[in-house]
KEDOVO-612522 format. One record per residue (C-alpha): residue number from 1; residue in three letters; chain; x, z, y. Coordinates in pm, 1 decimal, always signed. Layout:
BEGIN
<atom><voza>NUM</voza><fiti>ALA</fiti><romi>A</romi><X>X</X><Z>Z</Z><Y>Y</Y></atom>
...
***
This chain:
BEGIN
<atom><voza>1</voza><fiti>UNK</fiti><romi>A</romi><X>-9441.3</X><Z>+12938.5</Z><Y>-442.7</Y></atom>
<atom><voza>2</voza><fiti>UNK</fiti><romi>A</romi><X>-9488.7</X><Z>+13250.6</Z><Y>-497.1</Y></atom>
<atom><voza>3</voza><fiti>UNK</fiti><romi>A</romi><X>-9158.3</X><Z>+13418.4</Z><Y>-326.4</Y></atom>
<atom><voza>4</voza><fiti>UNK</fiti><romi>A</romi><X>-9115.0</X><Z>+13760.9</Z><Y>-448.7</Y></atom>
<atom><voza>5</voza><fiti>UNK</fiti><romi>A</romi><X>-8919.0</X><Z>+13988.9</Z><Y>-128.1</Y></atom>
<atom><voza>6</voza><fiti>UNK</fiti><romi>A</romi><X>-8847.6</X><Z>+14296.3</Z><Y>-37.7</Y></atom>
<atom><voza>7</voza><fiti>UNK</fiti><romi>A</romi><X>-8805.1</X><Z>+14454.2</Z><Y>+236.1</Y></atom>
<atom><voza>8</voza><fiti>UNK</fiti><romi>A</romi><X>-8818.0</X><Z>+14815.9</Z><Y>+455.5</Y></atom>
<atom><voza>9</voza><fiti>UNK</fiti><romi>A</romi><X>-9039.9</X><Z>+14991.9</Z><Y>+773.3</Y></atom>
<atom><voza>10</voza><fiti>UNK</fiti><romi>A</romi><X>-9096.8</X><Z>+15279.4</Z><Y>+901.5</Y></atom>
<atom><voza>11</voza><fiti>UNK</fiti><romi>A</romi><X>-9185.1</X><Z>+15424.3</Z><Y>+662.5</Y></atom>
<atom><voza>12</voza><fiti>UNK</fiti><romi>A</romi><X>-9031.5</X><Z>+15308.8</Z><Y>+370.0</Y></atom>
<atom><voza>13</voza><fiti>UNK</fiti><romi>A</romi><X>-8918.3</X><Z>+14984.1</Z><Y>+113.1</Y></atom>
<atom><voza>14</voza><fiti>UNK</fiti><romi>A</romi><X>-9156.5</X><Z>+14696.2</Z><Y>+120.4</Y></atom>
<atom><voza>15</voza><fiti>UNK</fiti><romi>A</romi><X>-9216.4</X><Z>+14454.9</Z><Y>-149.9</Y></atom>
<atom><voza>16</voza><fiti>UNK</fiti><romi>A</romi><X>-9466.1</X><Z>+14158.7</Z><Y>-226.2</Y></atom>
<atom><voza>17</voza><fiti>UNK</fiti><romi>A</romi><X>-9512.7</X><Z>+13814.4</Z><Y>-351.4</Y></atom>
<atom><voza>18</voza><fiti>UNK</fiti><romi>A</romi><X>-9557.1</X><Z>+13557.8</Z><Y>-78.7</Y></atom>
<atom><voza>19</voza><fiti>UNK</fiti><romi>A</romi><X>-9806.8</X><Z>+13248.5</Z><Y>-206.0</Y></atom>
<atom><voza>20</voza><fiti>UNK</fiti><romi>A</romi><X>-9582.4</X><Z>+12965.9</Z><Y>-23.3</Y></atom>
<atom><voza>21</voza><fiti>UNK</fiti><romi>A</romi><X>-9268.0</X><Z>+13020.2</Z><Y>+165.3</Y></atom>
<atom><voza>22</voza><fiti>UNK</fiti><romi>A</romi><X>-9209.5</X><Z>+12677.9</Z><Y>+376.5</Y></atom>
<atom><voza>23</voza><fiti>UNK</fiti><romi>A</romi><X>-8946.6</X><Z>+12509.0</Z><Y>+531.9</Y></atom>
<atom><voza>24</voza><fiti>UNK</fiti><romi>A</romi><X>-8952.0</X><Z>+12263.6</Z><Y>+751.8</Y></atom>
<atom><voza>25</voza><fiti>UNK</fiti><romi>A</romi><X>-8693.1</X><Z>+11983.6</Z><Y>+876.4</Y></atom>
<atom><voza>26</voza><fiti>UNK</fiti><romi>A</romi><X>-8514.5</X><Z>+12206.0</Z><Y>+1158.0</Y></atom>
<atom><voza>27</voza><fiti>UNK</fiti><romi>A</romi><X>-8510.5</X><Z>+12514.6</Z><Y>+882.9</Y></atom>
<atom><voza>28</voza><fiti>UNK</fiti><romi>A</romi><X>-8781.1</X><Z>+12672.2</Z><Y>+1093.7</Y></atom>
<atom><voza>29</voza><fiti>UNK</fiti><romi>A</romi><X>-9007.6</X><Z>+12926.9</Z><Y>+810.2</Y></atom>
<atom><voza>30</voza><fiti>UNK</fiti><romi>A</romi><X>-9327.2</X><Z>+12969.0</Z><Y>+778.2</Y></atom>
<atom><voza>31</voza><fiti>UNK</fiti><romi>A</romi><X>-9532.0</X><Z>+13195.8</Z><Y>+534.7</Y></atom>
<atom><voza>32</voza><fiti>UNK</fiti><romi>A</romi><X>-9894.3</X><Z>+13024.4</Z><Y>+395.3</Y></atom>
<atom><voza>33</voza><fiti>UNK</fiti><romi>A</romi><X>-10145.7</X><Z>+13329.9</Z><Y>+239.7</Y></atom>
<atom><voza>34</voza><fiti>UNK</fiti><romi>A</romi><X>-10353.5</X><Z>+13149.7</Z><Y>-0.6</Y></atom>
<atom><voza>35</voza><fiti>UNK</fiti><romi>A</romi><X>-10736.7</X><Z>+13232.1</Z><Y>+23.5</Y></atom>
<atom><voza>36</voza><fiti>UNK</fiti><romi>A</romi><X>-11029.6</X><Z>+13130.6</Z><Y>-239.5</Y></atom>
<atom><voza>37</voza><fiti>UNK</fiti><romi>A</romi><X>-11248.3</X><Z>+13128.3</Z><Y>+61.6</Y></atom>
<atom><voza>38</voza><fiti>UNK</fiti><romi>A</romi><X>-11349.7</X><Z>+13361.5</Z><Y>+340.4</Y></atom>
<atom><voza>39</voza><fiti>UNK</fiti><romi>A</romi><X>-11248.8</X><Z>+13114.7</Z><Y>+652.2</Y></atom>
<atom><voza>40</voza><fiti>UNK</fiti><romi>A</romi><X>-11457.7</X><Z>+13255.8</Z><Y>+885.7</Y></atom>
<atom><voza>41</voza><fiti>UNK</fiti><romi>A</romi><X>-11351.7</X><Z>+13596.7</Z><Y>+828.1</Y></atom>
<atom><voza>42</voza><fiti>UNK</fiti><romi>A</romi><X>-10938.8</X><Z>+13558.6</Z><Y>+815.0</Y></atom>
<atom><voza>43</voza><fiti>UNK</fiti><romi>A</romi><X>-11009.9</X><Z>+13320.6</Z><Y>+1134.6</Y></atom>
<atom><voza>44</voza><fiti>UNK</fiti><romi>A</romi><X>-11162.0</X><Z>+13625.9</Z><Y>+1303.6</Y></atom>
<atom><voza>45</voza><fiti>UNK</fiti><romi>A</romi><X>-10820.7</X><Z>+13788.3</Z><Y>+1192.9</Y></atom>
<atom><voza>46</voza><fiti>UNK</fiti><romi>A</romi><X>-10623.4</X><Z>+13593.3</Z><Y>+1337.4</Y></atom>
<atom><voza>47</voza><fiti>UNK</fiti><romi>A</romi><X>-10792.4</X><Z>+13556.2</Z><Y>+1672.2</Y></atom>
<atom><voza>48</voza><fiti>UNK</fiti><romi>A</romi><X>-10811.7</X><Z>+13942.9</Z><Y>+1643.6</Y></atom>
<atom><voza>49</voza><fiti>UNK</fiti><romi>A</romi><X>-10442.0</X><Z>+13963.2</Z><Y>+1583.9</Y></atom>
<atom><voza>50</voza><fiti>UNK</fiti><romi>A</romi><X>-10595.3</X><Z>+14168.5</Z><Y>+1226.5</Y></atom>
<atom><voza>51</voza><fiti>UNK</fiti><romi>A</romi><X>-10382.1</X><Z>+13971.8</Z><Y>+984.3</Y></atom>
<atom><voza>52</voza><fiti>UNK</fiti><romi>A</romi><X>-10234.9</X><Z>+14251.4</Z><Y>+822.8</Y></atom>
<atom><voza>53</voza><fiti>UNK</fiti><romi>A</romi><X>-10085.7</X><Z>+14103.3</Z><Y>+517.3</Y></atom>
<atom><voza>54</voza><fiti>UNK</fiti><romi>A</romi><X>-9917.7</X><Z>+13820.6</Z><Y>+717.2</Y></atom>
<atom><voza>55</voza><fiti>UNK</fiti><romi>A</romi><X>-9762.9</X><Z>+14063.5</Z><Y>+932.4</Y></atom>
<atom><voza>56</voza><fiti>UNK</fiti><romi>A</romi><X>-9653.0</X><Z>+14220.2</Z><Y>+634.9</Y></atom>
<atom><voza>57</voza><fiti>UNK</fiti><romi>A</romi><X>-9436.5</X><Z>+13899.7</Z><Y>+473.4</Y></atom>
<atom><voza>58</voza><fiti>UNK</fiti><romi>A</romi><X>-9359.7</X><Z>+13823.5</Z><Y>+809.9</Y></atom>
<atom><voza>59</voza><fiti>UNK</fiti><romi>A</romi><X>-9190.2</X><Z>+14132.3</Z><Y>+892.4</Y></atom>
<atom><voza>60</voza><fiti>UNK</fiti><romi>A</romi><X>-9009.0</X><Z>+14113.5</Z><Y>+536.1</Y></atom>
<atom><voza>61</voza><fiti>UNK</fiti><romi>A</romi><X>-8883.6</X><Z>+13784.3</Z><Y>+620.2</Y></atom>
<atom><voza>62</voza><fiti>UNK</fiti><romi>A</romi><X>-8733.6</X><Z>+13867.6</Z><Y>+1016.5</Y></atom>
<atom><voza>63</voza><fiti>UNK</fiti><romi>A</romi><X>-8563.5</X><Z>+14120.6</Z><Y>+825.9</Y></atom>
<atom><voza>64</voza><fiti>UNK</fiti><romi>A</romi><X>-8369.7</X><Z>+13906.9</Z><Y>+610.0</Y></atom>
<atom><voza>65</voza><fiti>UNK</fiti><romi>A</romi><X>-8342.2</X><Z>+13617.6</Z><Y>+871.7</Y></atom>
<atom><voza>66</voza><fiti>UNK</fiti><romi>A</romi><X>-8370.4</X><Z>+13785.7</Z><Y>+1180.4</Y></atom>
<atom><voza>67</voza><fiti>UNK</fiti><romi>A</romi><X>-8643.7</X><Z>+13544.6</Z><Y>+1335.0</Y></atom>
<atom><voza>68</voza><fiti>UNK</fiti><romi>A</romi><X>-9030.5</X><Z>+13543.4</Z><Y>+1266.9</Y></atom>
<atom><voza>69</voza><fiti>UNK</fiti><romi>A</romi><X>-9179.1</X><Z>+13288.9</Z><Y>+1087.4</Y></atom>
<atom><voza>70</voza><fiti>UNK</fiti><romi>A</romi><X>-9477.5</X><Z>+13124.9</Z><Y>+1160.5</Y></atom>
<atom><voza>71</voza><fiti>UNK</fiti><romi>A</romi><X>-9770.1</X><Z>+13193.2</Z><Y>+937.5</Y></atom>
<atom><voza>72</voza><fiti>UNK</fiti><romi>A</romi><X>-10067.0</X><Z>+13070.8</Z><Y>+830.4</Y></atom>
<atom><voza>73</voza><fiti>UNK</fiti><romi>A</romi><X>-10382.8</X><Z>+13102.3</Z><Y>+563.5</Y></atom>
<atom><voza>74</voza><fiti>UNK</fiti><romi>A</romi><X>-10466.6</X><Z>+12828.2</Z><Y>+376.5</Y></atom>
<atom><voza>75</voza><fiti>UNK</fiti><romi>A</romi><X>-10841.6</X><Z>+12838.6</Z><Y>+260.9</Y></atom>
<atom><voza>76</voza><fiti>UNK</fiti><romi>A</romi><X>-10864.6</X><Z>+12665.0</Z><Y>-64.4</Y></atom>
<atom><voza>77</voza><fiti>UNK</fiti><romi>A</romi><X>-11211.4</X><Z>+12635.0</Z><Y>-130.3</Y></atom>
<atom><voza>78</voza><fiti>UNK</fiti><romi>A</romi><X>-11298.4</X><Z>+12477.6</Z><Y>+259.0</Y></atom>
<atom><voza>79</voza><fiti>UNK</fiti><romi>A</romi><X>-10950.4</X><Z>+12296.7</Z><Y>+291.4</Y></atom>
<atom><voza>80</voza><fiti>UNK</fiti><romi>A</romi><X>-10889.9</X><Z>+12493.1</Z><Y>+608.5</Y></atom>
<atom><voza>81</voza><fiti>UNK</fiti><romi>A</romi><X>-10510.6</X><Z>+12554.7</Z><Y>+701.5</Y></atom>
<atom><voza>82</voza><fiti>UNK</fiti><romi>A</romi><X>-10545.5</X><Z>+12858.5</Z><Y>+987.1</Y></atom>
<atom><voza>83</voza><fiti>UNK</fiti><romi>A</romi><X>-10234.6</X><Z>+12912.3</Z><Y>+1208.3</Y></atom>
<atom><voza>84</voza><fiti>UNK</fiti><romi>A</romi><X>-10227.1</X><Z>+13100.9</Z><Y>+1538.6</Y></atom>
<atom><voza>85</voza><fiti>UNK</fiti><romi>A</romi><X>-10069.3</X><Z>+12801.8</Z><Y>+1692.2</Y></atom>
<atom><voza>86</voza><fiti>UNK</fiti><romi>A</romi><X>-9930.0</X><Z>+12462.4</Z><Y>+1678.0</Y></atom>
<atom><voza>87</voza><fiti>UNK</fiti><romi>A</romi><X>-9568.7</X><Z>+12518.5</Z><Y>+1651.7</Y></atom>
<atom><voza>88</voza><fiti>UNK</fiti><romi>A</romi><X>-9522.8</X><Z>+12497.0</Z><Y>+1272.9</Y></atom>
<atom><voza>89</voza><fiti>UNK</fiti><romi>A</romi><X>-9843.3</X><Z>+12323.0</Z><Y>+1155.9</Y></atom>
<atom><voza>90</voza><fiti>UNK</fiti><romi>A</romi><X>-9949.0</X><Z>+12087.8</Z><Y>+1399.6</Y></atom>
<atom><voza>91</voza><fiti>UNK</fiti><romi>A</romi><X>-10265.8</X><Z>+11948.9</Z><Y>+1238.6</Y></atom>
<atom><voza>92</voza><fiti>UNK</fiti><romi>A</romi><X>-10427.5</X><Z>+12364.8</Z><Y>+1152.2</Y></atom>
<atom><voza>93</voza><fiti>UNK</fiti><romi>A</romi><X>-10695.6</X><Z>+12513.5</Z><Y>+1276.2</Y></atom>
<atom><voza>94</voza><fiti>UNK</fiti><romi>A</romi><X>-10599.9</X><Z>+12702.7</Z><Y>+1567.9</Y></atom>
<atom><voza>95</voza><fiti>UNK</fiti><romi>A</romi><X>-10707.7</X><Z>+13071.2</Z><Y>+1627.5</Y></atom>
<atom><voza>96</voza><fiti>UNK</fiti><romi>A</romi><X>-10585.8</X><Z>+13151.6</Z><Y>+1944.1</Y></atom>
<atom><voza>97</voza><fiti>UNK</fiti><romi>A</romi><X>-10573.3</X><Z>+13541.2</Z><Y>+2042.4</Y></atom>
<atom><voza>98</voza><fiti>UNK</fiti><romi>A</romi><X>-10649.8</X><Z>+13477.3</Z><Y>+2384.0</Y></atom>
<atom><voza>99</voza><fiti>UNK</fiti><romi>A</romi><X>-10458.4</X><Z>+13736.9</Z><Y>+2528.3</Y></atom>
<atom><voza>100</voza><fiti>UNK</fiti><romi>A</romi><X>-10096.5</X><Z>+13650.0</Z><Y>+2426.9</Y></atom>
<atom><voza>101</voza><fiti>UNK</fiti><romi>A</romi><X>-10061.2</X><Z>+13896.3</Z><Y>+2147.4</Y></atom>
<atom><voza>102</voza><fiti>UNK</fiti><romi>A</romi><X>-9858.8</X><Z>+13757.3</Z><Y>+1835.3</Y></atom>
<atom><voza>103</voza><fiti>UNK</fiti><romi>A</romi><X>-9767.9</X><Z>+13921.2</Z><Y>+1484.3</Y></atom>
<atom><voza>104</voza><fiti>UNK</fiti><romi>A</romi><X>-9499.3</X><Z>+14128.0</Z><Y>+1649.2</Y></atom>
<atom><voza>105</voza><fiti>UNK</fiti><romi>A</romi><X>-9718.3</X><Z>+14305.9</Z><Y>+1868.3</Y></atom>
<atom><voza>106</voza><fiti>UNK</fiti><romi>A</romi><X>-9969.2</X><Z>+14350.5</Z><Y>+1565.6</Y></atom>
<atom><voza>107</voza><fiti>UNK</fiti><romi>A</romi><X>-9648.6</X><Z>+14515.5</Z><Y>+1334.8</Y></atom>
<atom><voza>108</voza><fiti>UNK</fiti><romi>A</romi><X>-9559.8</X><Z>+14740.0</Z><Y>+1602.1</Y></atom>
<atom><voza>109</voza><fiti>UNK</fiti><romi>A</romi><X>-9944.8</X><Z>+14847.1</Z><Y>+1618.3</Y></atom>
<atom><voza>110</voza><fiti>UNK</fiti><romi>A</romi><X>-9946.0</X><Z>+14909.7</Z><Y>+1243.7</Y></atom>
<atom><voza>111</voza><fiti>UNK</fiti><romi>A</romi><X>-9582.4</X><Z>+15116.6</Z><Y>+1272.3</Y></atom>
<atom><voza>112</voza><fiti>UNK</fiti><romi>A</romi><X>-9769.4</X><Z>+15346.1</Z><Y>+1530.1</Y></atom>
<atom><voza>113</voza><fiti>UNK</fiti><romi>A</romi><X>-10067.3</X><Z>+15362.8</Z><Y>+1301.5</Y></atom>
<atom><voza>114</voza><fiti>UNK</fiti><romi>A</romi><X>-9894.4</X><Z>+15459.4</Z><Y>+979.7</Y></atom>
<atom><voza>115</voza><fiti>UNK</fiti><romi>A</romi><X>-9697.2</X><Z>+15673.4</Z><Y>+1152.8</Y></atom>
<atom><voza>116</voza><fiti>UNK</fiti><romi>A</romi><X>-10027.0</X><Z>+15842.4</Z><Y>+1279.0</Y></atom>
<atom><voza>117</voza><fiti>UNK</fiti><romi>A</romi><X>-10198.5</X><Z>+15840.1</Z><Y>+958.0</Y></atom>
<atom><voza>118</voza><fiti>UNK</fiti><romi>A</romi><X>-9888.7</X><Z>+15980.5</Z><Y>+792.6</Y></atom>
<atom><voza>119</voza><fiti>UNK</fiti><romi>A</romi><X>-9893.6</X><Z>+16270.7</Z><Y>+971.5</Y></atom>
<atom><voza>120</voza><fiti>UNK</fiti><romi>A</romi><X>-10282.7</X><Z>+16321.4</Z><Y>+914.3</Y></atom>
<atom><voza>121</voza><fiti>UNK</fiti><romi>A</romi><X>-10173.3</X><Z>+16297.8</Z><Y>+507.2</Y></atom>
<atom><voza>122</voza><fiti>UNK</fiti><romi>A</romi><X>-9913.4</X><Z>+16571.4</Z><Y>+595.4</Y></atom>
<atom><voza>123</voza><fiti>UNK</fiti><romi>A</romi><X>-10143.2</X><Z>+16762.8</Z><Y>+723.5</Y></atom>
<atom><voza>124</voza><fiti>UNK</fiti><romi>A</romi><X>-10370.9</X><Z>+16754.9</Z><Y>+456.7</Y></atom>
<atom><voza>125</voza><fiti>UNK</fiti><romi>A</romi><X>-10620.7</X><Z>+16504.5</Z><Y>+652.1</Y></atom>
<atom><voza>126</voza><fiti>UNK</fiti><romi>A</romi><X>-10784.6</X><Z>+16213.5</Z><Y>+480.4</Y></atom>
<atom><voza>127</voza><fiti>UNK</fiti><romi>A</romi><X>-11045.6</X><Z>+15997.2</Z><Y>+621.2</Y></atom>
<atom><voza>128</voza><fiti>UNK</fiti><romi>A</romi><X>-11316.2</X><Z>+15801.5</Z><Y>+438.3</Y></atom>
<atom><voza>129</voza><fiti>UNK</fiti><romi>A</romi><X>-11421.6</X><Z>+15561.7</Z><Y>+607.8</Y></atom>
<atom><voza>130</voza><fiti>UNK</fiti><romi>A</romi><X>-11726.5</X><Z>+15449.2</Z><Y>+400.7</Y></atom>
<atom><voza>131</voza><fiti>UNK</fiti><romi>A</romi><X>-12070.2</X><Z>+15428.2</Z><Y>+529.7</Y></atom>
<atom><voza>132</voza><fiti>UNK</fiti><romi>A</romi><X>-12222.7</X><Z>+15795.3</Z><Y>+500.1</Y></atom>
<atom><voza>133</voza><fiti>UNK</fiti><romi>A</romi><X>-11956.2</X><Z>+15918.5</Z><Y>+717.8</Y></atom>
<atom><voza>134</voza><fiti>UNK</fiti><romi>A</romi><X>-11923.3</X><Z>+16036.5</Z><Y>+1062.8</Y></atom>
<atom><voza>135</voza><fiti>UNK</fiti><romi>A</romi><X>-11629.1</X><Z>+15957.0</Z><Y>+1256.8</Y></atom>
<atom><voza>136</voza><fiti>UNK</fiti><romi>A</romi><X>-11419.4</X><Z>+16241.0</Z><Y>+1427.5</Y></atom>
<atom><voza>137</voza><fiti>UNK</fiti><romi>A</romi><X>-11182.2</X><Z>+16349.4</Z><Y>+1680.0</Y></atom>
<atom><voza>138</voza><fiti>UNK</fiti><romi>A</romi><X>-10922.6</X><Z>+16268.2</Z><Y>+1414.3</Y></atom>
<atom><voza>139</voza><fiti>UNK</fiti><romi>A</romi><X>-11062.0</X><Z>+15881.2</Z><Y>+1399.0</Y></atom>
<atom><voza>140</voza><fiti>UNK</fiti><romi>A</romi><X>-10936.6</X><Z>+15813.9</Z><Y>+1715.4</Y></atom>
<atom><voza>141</voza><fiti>UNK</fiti><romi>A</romi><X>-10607.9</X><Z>+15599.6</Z><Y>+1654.0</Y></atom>
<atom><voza>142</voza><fiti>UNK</fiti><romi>A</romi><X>-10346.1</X><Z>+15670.1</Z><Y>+1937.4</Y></atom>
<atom><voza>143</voza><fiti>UNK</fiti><romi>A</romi><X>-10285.2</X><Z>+15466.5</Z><Y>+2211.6</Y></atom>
<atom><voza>144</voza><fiti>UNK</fiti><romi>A</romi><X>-10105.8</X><Z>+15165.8</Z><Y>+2049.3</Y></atom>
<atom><voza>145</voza><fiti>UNK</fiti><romi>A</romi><X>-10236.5</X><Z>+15198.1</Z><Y>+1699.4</Y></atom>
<atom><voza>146</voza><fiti>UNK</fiti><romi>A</romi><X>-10473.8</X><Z>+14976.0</Z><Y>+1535.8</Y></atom>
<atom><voza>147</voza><fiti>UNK</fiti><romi>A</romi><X>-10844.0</X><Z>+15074.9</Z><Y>+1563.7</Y></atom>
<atom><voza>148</voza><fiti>UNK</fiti><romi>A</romi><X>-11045.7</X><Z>+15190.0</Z><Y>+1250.5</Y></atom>
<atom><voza>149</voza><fiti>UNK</fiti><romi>A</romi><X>-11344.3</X><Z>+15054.4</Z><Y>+1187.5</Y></atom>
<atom><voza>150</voza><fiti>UNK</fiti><romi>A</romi><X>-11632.5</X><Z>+15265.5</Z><Y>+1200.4</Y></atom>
<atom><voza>151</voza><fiti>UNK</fiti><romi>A</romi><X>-11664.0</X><Z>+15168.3</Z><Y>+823.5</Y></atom>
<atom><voza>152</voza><fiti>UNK</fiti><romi>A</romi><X>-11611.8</X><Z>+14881.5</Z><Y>+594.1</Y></atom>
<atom><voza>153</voza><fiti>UNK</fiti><romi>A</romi><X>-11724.9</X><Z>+14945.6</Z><Y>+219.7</Y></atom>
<atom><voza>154</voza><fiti>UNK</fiti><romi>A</romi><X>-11667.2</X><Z>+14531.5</Z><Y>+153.6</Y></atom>
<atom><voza>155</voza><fiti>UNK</fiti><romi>A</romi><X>-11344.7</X><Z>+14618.6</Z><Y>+28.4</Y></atom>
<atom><voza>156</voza><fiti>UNK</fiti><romi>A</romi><X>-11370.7</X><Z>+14927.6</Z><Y>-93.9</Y></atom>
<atom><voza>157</voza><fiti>UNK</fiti><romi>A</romi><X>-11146.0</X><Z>+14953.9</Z><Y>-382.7</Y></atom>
<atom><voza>158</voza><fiti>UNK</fiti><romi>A</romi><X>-11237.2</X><Z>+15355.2</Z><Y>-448.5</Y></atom>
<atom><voza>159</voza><fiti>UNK</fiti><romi>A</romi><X>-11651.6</X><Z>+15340.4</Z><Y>-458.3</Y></atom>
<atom><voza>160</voza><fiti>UNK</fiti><romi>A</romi><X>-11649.9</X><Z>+15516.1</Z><Y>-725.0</Y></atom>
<atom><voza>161</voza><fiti>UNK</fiti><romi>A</romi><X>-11477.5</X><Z>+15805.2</Z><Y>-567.0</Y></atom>
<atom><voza>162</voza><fiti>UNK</fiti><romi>A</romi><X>-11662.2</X><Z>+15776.0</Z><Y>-232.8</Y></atom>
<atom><voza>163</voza><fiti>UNK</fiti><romi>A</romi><X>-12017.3</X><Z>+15774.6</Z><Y>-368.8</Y></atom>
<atom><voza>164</voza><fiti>UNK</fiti><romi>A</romi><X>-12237.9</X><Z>+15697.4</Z><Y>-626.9</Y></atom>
<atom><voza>165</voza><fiti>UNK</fiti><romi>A</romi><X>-12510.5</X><Z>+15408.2</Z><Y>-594.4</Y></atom>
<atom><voza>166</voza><fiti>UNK</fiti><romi>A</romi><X>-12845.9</X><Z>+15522.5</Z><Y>-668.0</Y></atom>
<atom><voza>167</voza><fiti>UNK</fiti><romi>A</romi><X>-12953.3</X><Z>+15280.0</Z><Y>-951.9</Y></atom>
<atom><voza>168</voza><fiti>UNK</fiti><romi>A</romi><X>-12695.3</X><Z>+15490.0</Z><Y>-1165.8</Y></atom>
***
């Protein structure tokens, strides 16, 4: 519980807490994100090959052991264990990508995409992308890259820098 690692990329050192680091009887890891809720939406994630922050503990941990681990997200408040597959947790929820793609594929996207975006923060470039914003030539993520979303203020940490509401 709660497995504090570190770790490096492309762009620098790495370092998190990971909710449950597993074992299982062969020695086989697997890392379990912990969720309040939101089932639906880290299911769509997965099936979208979108789970960032698994990819993130994931990668940390092939580092030190030289193998990915499986992963999962356990969603407390529905019960729901969500793996991409059976090999590790044979009785989860299975959200299949459909077309092959696994967490490796997803951390080289992200290496392409910070690379990208690294070079748009060299340059001075940063994109908000909030509602009340209109997408550019420099939204388009290379060939590789993860795609932005057109906007996605739901977790927008930095409202208050991006825009008043109108009741204040």
């Amino acid at each position: 519980m709660e497995k504090w690692v570190n770790g490096k990329f492309v762009g620098g050192n790495l370092c998190g807490a990971i909710d449950m680091l597993v074992k299982n009887q062969r020695g086989d890891e697997a890392v379990i994100d912990l969720k309040w809720s939101g089932g639906n939406y880290r299911r769509d994630e997965l099936e979208n090959n979108r789970h960032l922050q698994l990819a993130v503990y994931a990668a940390i941990r092939k580092e030190a052991t030289g193998h990915w681990p499986e992963h999962a997200y356990f969603i407390i408040s529905e019960a729901r264990l969500l793996a991409q597959n059976s090999s590790f947790f044979t009785d989860a929820e299975i959200c299949n990508t459909g077309d092959g793609e696994d967490t490796s594929a997803l951390w080289e996207s992200f290496e392409k995409t910070w690379k990208w975006r690294r070079s748009q923060l060299d340059e001075g470039l940063i994109e908000l992308t909030v509602q009340g914003t209109t997408a550019d030539e420099n939204s388009v993520s290379p060939p590789g890259a993860i795609p932005i979303d057109e906007h996605n203020d739901k977790f927008n940490d930095y409202a208050a820098l991006t825009g008043w509401t109108e009741e204040l």
